[in-house]
N, C-alpha and C positions, 0 to 999 in steps of 0.2 A: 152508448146504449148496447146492451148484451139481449141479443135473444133468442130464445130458442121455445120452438112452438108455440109462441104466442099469435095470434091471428086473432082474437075477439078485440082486445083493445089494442093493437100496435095504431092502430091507423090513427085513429083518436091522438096518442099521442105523439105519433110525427106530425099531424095537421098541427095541434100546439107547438110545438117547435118550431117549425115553419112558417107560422103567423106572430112569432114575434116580434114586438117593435122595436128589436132590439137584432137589425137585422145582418150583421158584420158577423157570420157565424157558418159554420159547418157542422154536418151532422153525420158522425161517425156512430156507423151503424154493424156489430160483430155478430153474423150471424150463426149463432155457437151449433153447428150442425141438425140446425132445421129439417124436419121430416119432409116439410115443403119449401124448397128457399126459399128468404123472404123475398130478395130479389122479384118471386114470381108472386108474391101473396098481395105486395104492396103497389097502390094503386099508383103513388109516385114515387117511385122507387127511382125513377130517373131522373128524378127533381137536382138542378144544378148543386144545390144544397149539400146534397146527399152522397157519401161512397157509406156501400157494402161491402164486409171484407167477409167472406164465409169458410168455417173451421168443417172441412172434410168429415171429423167425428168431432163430437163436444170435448170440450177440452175443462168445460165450469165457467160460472160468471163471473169470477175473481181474476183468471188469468185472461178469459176474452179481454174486460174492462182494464186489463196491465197492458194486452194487445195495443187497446184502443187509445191508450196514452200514448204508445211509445211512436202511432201515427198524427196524435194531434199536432198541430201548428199555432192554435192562438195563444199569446198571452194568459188566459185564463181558461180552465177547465170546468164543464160545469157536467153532475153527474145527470143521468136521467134515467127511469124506469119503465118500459114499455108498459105497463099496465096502470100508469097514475097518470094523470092529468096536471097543464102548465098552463098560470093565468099567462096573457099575452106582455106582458111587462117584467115576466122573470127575471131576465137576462138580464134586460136593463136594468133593473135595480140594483140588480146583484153588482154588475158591473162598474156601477156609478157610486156603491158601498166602499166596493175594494180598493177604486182610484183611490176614494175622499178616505182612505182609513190605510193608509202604508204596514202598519203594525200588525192589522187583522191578516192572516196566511189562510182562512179557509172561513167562509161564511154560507152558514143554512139559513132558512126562512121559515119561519111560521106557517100551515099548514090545516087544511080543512081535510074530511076522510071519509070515504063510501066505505060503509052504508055510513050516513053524516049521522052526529049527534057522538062518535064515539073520542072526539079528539081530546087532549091530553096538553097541560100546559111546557111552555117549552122555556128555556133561561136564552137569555140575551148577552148579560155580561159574562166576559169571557174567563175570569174567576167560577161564575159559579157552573160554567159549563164544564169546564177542569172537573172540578166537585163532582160534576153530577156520571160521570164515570167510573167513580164507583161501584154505580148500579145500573148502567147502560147506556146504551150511546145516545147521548142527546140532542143528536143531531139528525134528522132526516132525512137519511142516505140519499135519496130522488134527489133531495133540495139543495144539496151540497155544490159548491162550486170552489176552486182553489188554484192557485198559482201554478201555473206550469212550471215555473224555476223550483218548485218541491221536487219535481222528477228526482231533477239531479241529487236530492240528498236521501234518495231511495223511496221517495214516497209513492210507495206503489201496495198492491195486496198481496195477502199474504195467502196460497194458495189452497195454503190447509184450512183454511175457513170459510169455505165455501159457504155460502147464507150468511152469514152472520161476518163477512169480510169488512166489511164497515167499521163495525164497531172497534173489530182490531185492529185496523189500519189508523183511522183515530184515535185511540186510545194508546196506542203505541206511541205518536209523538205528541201527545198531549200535553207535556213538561218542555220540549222545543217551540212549538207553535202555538198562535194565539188564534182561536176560535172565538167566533160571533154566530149569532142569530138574528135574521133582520123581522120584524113583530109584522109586517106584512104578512097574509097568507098567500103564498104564491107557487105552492103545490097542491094539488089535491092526490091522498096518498089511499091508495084502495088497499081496505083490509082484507076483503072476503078471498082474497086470491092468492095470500099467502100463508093462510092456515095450513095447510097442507107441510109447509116447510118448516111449522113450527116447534115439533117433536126436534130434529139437531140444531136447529136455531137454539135453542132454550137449552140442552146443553152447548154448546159453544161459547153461549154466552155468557154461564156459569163458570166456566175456566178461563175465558176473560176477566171476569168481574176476579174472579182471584188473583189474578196475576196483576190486576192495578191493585185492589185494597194492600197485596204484599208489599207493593213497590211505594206507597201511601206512608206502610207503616203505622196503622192504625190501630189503635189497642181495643180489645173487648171493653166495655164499661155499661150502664144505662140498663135499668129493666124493659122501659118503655121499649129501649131501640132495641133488645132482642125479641121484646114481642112483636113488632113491626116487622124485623128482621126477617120473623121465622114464617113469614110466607111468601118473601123472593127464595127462590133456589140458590144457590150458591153464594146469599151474599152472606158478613161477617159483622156483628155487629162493631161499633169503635164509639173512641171518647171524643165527645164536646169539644176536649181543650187540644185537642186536636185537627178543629172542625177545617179539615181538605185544603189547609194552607193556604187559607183567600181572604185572609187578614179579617174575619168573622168572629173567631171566638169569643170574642163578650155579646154574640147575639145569638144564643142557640137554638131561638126558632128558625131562624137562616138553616139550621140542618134539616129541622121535622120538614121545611118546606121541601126542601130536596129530595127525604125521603119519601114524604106524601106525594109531590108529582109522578117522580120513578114508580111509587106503586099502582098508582092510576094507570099509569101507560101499562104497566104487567097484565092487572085484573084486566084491561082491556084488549089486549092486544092481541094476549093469549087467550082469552075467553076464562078469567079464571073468576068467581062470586068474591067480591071482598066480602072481608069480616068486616061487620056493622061496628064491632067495636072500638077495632082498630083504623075505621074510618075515621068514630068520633075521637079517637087518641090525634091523630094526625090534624084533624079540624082545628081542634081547644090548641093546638103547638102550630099549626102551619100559618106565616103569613098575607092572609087572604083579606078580602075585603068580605063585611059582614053580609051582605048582599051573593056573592058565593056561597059563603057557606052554609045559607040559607036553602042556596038551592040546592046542593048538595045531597046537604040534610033530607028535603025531600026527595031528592032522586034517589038513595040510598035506603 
């Protein structure tokens, strides 16, 4: 956990941590040059649990949380964000995931979000989470947890992407490793407190999004998908018979799905109005149950 100036929700979220049932764990805590150490801010700060390592000046969230790897010791890594909240079974699950799934190298969880009612569907299989990098990372950086034997093959952040470090550090070995999602919601991921970062988030995450579509190798094609297209930033539109190499292509609503999720999480995430139209383009192509799209419909 990286933090710096946090003090309204730190506590909250090391009390989760701490109270899981999942108790075989240490909490490495980088305090990226705090105005107040946290050391002094944190009511258990001495908790057996617990070491703080504190950065004289900040150094960014990306290379603290490379810090905070290169001190772990367990088996498995699991990410965490001072300002979200952890049901008490995280770990465990996560844990008892990755034993029973040798293949899976990194697994997120499903996900609730303050202020609630704004959350965003997420992919499970690990095909179409590949796909869904395209247009952003589909995984819940909070909820992430992954092999510590990744160190060694450099899996660590890339420091020039500060905010938006996630996306590139997953998306970079997205073609080596195999990614899951477990449909549990086992983060609660607060929006209101990352608005603020969301001006270089959103370009970063637009020179990401190009550097996978190029690496993809995805051709222009579809009217539909450049009208959808043309309200992510930096994405590009591509062809069906193409569809992100996850053995799909004779089902090309599998794509609208993909892209109608990724743009939910956009209009949402970043606060942007979807177009009513391009809701209902994505509806008639996404594969949803009628019962959804019902509601939708009305919430739209």
């Amino acid at each position: 956990m990286s933090v710096k100036n946090e003090t309204l929700w730190l506590e909250q979220a090391v009390t989760d941590i701490l109270s899981q049932s999942y108790s075989n764990l240490e909490l490495l805590i980088i305090d990226d040059g705090s105005d107040i150490p946290v050391e002094e801010s944190l009511s258990c700060s001495k908790h057996a649990q617990i070491t703080i390592y504190r950065n004289p000046t900040s150094i960014g969230q990306a290379a603290s949380r490379n810090f905070a790897f290169d001190k772990a010791k367990g088996v498995f890594i699991a990410i965490a964000d001072a300002d979200d909240r952890y049901h008490p079974k995280r770990i465990e699950k996560q844990v008892s995931f990755l034993q029973a799934n040798p293949h899976i190298h990194l697994c997120g969880t499903d996900f609730n979000t303050l202020p609630a009612g704004k959350s965003w569907p997420i992919f499970s299989h690990p095909n179409h989470i590949r796909a869904a990098f395209v247009m952003n990372n589909p995984i819940v950086h909070s909820s992430a947890m992954f092999r510590s034997s990744l160190l060694s093959q450099g899996f660590q952040y890339d420091t020039a992407y500060n905010t938006a470090e996630d996306y590139e550090l997953f998306s970079r070995f997205r073609l080596q490793l195999h990614y899951a999602n477990i449909k549990d919601k086992l983060v609660t991921y607060r929006l209101s407190e990352r608005t603020g970062a969301a001006g270089p988030q959103f370009d970063l995450a637009a020179k990401i999004r190009t550097q996978v579509i190029q690496e993809e190798q995805l051709e222009d094609c579809e009217k539909e998908l450049q009208q959808l297209a043309a309200f992510i930033p930096g994405f590009v539109p591509f062809s069906q018979n193409k569809l992100l190499l996850c053995q799909i292509q004779k089902q090309p609503k599998a794509l609208y799905t993909i892209l109608y999720n990724q743009y939910l999480q956009y209009t949402q995430k970043f606060r942007i109005k979807p177009d009513f139209r391009t809701i209902l383009k994505a509806l008639y192509y996404a594969k949803l149950p009628l019962k959804t799209k019902f509601k939708l419909l009305i919430k739209y």
